[in-house]
PDB file of N, H, CA, C and O in Angstrom:
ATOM      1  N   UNK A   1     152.192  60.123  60.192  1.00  0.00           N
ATOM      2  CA  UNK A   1     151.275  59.240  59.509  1.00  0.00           C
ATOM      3  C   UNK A   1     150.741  59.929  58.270  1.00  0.00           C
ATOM      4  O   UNK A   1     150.679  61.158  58.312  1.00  0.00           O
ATOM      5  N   UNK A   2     150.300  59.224  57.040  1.00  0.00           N
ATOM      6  H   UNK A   2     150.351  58.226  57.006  1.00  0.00           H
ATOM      7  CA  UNK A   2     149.786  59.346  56.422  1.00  0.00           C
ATOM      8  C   UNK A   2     148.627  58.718  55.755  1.00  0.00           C
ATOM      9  O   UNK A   2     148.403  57.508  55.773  1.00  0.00           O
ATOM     10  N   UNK A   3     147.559  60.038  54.882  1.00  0.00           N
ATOM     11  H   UNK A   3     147.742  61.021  54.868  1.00  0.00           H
ATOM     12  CA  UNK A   3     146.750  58.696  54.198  1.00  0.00           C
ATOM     13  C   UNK A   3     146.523  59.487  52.945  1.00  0.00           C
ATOM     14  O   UNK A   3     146.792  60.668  52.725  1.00  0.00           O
ATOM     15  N   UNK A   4     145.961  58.569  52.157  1.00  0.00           N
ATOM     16  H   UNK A   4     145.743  57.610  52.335  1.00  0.00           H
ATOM     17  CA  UNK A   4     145.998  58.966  50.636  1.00  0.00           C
ATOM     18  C   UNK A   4     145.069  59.615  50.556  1.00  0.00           C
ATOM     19  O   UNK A   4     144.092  59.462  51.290  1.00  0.00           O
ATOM     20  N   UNK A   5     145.187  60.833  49.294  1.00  0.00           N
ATOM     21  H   UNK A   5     145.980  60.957  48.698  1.00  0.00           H
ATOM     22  CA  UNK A   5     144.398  61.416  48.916  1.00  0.00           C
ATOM     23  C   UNK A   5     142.908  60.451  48.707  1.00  0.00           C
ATOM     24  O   UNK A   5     141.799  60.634  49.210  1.00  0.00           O
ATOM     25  N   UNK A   6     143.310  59.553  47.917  1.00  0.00           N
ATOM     26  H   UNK A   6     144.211  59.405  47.510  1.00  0.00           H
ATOM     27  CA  UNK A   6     142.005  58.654  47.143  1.00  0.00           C
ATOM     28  C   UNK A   6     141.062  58.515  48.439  1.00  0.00           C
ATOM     29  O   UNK A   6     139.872  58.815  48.532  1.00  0.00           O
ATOM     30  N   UNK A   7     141.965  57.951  49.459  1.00  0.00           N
ATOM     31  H   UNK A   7     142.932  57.708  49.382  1.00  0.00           H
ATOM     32  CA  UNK A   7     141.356  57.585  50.315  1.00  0.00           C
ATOM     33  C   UNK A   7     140.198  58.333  51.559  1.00  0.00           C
ATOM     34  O   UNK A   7     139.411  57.764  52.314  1.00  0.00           O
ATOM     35  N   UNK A   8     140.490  59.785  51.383  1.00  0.00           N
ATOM     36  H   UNK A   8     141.130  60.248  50.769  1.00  0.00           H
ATOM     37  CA  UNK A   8     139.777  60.787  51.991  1.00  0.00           C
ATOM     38  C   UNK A   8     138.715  61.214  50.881  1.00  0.00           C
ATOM     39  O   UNK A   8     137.790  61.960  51.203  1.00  0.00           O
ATOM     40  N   UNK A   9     138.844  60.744  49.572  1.00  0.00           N
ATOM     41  H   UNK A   9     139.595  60.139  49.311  1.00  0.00           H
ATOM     42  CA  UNK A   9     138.025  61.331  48.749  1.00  0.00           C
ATOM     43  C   UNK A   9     136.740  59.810  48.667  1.00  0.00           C
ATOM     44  O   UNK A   9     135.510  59.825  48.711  1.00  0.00           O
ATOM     45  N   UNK A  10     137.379  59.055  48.583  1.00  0.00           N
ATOM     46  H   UNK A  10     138.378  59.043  48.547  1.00  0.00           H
ATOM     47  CA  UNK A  10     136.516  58.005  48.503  1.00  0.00           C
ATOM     48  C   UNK A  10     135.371  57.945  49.895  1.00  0.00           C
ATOM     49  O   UNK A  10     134.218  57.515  49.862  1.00  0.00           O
ATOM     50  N   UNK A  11     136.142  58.544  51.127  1.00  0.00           N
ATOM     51  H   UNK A  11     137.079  58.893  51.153  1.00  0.00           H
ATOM     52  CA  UNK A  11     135.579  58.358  52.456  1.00  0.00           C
ATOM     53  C   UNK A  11     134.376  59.756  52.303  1.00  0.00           C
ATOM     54  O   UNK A  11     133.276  59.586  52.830  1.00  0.00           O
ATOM     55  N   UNK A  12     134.586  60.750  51.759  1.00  0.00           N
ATOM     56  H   UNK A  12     135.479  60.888  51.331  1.00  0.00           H
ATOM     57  CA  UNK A  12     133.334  61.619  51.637  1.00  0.00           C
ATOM     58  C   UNK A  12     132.575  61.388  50.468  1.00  0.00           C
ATOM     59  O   UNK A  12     131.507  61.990  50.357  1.00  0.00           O
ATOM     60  N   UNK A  13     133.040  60.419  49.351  1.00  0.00           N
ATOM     61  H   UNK A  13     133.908  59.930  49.442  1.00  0.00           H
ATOM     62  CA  UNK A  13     131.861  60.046  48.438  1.00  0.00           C
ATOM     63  C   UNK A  13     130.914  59.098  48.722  1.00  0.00           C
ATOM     64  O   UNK A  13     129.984  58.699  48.020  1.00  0.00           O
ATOM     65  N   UNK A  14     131.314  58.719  50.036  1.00  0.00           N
ATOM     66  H   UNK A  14     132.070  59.042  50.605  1.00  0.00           H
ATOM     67  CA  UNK A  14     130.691  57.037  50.879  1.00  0.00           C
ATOM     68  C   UNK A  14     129.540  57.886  51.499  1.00  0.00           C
ATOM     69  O   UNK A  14     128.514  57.275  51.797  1.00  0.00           O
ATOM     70  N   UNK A  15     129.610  59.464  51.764  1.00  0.00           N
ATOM     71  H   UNK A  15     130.443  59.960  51.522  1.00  0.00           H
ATOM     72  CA  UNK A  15     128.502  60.647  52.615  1.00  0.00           C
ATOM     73  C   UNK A  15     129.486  60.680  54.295  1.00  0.00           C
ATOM     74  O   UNK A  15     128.798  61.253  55.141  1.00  0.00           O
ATOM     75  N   UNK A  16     130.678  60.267  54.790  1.00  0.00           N
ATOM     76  H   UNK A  16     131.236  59.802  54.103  1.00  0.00           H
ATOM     77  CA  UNK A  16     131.437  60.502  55.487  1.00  0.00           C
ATOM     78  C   UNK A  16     131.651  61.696  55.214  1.00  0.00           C
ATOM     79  O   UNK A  16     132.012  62.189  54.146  1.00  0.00           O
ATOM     80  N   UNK A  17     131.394  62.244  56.331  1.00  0.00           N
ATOM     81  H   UNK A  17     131.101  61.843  57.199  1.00  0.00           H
ATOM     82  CA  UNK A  17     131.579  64.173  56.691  1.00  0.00           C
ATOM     83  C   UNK A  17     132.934  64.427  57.094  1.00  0.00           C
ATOM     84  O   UNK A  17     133.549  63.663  57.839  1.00  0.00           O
ATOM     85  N   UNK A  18     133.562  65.818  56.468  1.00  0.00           N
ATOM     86  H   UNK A  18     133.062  66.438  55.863  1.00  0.00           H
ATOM     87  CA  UNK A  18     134.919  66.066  56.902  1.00  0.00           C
ATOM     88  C   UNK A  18     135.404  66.351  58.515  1.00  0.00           C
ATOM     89  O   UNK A  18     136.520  66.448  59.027  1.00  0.00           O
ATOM     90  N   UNK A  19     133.752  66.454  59.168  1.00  0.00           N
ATOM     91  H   UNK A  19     132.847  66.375  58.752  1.00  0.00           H
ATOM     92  CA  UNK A  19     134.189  66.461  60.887  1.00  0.00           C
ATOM     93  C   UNK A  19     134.610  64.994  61.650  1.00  0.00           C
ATOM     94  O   UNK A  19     135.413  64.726  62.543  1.00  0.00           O
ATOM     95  N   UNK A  20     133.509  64.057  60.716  1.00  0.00           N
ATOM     96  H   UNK A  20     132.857  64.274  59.991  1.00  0.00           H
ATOM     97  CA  UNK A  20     133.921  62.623  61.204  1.00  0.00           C
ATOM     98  C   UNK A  20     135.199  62.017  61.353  1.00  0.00           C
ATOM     99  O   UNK A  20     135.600  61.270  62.245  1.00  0.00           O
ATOM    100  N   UNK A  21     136.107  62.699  59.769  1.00  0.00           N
ATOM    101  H   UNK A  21     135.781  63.306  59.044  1.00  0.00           H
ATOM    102  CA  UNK A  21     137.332  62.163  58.829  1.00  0.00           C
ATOM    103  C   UNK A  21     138.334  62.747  59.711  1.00  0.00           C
ATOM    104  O   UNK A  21     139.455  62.270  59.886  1.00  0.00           O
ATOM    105  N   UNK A  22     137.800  63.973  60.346  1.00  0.00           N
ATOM    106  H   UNK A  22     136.889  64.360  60.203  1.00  0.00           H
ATOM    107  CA  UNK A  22     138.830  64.838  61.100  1.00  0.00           C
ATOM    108  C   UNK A  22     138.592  64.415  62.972  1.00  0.00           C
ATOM    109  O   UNK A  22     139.302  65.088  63.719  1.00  0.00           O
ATOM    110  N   UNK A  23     137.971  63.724  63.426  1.00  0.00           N
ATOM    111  H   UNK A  23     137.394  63.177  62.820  1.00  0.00           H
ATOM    112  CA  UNK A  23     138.013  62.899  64.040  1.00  0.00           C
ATOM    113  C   UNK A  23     138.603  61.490  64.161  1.00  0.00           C
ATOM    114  O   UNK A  23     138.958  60.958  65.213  1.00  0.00           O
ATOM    115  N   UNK A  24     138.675  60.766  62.472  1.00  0.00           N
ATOM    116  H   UNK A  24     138.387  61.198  61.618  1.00  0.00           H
ATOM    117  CA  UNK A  24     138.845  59.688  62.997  1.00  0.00           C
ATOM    118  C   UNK A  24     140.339  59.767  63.063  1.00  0.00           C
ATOM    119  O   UNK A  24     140.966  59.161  63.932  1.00  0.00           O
ATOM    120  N   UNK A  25     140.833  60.404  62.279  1.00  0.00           N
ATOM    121  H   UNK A  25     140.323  60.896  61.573  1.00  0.00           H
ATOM    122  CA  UNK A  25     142.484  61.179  61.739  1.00  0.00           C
ATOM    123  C   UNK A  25     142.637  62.376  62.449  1.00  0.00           C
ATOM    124  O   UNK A  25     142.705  63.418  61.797  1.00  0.00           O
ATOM    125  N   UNK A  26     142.713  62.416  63.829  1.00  0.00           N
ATOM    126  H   UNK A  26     142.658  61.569  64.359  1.00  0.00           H
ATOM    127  CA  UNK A  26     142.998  63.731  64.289  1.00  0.00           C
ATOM    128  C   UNK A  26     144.650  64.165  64.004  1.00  0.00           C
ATOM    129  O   UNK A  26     145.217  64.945  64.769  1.00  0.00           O
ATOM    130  N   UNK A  27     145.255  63.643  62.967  1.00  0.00           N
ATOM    131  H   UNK A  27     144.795  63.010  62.345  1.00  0.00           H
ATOM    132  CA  UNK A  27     146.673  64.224  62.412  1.00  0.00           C
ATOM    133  C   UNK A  27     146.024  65.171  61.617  1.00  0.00           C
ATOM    134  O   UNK A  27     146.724  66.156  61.380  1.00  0.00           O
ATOM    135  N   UNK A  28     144.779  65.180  61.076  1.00  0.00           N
ATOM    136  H   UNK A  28     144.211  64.380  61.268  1.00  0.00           H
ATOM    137  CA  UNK A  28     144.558  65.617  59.709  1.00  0.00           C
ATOM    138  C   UNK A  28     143.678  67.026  59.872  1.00  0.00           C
ATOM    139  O   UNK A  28     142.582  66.961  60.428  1.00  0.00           O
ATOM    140  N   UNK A  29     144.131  68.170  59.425  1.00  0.00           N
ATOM    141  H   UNK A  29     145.021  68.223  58.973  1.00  0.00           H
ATOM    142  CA  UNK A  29     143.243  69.341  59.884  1.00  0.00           C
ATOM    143  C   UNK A  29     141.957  70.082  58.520  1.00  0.00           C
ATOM    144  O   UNK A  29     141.960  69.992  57.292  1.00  0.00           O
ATOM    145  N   UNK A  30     141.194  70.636  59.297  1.00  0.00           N
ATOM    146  H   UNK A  30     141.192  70.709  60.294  1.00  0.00           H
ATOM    147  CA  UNK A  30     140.248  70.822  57.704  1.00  0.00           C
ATOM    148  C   UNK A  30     141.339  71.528  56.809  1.00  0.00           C
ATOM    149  O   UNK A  30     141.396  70.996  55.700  1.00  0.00           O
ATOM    150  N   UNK A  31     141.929  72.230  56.919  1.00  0.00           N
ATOM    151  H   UNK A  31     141.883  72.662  57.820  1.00  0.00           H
ATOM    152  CA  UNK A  31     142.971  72.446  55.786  1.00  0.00           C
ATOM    153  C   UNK A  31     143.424  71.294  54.735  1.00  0.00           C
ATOM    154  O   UNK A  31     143.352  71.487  53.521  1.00  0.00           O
ATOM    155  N   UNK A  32     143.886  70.106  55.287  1.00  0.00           N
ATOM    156  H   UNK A  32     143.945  69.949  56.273  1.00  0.00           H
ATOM    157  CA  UNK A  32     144.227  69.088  54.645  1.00  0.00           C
ATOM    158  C   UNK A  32     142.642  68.789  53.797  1.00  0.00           C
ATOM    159  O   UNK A  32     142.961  69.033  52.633  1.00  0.00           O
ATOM    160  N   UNK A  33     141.408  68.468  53.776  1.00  0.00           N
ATOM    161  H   UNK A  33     141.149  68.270  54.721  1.00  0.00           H
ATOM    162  CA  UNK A  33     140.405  68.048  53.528  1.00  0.00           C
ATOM    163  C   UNK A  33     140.078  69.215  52.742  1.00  0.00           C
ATOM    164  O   UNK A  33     138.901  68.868  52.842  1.00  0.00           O
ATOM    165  N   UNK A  34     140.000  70.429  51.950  1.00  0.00           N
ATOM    166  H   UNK A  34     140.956  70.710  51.869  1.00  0.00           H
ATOM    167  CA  UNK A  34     140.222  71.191  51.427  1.00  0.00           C
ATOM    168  C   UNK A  34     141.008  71.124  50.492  1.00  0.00           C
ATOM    169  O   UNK A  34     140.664  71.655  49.436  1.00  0.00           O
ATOM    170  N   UNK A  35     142.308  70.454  50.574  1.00  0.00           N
ATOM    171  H   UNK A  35     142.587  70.022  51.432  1.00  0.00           H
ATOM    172  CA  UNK A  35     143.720  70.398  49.734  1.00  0.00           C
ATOM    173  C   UNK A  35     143.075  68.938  49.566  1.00  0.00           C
ATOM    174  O   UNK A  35     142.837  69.080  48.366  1.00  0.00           O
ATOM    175  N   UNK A  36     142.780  68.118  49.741  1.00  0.00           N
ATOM    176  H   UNK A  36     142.973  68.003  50.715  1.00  0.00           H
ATOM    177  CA  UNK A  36     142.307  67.115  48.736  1.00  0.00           C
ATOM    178  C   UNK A  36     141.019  67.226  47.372  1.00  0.00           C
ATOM    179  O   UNK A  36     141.040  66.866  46.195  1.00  0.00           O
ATOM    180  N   UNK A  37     139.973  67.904  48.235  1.00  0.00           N
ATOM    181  H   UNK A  37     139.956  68.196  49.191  1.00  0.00           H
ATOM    182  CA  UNK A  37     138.952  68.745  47.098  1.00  0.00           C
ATOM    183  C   UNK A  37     139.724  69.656  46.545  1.00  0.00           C
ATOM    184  O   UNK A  37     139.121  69.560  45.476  1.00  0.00           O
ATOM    185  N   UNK A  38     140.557  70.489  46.309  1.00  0.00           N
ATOM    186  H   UNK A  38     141.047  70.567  47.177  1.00  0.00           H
ATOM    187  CA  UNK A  38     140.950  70.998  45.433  1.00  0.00           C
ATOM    188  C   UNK A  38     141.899  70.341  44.660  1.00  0.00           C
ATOM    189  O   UNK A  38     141.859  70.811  43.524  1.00  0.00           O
ATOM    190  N   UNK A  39     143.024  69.163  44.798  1.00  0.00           N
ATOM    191  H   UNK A  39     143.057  68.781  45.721  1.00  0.00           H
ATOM    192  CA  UNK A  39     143.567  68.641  43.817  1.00  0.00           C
ATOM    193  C   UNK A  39     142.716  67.562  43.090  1.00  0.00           C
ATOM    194  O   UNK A  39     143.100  67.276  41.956  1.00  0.00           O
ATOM    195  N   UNK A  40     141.503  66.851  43.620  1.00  0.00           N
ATOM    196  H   UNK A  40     141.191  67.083  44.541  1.00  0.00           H
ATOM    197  CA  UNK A  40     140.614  66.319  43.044  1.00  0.00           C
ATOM    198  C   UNK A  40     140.195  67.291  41.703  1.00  0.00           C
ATOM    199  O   UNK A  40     140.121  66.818  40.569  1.00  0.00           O
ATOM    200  N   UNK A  41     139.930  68.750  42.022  1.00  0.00           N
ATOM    201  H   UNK A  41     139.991  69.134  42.943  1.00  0.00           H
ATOM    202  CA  UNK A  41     139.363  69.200  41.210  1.00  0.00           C
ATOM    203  C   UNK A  41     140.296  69.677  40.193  1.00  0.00           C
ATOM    204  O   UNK A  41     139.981  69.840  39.014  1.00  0.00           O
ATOM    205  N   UNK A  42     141.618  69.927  40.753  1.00  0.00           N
ATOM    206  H   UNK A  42     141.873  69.795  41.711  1.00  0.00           H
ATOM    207  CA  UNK A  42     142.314  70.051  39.177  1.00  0.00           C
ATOM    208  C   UNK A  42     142.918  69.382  38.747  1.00  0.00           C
ATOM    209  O   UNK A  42     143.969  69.751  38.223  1.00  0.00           O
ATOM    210  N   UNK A  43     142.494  67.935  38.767  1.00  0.00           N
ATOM    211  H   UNK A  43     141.640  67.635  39.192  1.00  0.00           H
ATOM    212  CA  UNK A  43     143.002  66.405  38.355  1.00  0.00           C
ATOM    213  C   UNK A  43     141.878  66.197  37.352  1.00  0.00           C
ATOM    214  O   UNK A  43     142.188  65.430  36.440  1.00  0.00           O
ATOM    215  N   UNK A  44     140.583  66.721  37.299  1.00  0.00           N
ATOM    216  H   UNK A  44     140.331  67.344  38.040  1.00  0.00           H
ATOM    217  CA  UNK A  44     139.452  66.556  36.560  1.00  0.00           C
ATOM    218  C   UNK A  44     139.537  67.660  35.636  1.00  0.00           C
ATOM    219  O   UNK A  44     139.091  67.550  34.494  1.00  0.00           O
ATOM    220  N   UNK A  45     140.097  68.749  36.067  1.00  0.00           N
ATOM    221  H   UNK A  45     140.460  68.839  36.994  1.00  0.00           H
ATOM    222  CA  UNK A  45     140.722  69.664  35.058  1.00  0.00           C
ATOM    223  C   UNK A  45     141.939  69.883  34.357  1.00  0.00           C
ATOM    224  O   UNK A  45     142.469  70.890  33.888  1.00  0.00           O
ATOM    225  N   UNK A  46     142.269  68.583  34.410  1.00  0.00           N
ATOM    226  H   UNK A  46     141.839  67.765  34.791  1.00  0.00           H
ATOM    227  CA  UNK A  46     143.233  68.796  33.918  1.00  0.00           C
ATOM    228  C   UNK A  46     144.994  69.445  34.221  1.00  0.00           C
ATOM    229  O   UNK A  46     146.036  69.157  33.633  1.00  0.00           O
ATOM    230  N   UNK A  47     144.793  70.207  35.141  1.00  0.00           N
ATOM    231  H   UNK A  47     143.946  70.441  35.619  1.00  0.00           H
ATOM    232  CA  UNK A  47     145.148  71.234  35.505  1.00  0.00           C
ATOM    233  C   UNK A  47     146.695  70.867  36.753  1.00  0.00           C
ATOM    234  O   UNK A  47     146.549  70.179  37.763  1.00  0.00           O
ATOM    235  N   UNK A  48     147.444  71.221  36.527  1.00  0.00           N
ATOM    236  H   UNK A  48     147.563  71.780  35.706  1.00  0.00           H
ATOM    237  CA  UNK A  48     149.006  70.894  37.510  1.00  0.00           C
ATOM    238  C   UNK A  48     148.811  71.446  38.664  1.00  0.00           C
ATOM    239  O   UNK A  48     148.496  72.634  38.731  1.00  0.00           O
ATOM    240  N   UNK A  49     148.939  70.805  39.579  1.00  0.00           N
ATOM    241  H   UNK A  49     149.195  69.840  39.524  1.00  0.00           H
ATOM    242  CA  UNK A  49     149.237  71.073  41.164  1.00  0.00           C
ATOM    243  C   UNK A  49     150.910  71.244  41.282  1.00  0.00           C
ATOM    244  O   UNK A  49     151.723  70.699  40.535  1.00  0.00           O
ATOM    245  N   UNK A  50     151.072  71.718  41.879  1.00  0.00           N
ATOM    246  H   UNK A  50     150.411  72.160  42.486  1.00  0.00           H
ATOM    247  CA  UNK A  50     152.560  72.484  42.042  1.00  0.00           C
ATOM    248  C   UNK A  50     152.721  72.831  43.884  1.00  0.00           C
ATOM    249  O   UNK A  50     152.760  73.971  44.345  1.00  0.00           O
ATOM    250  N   UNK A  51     152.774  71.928  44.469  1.00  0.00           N
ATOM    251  H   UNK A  51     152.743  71.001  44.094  1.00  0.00           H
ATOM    252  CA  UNK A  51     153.318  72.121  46.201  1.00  0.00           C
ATOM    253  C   UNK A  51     153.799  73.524  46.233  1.00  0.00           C
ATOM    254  O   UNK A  51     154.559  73.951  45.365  1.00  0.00           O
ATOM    255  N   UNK A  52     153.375  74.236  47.203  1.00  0.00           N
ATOM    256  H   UNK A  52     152.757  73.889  47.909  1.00  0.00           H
ATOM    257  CA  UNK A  52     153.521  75.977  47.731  1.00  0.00           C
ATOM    258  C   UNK A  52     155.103  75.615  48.470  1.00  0.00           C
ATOM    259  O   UNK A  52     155.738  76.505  49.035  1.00  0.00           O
TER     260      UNK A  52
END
């Protein structure tokens, strides 16, 4: 399964906590919720994400 970035970012700008998100999506580990705040942040910077 998947879910969109937007969509985990939009769910903690709503004040949804990453323990809730990682509850309601138990596919999804705080690692993943981390890797969305950080490509958020270098999407505002401008800045290339490049998959490890």
């Amino acid at each position: 399964m998947r879910i969109r970035v937007q969509d985990v970012l939009e769910m903690l700008a709503a004040g949804t906590t990453a323990e809730q998100i990682l509850t309601e999506y138990p596919y999804l580990e705080p690692d993943d919720i981390r890797a969305v705040l950080a490509y958020a942040a270098a999407q505002v910077a401008g800045t290339a994400v490049i998959a490890a």
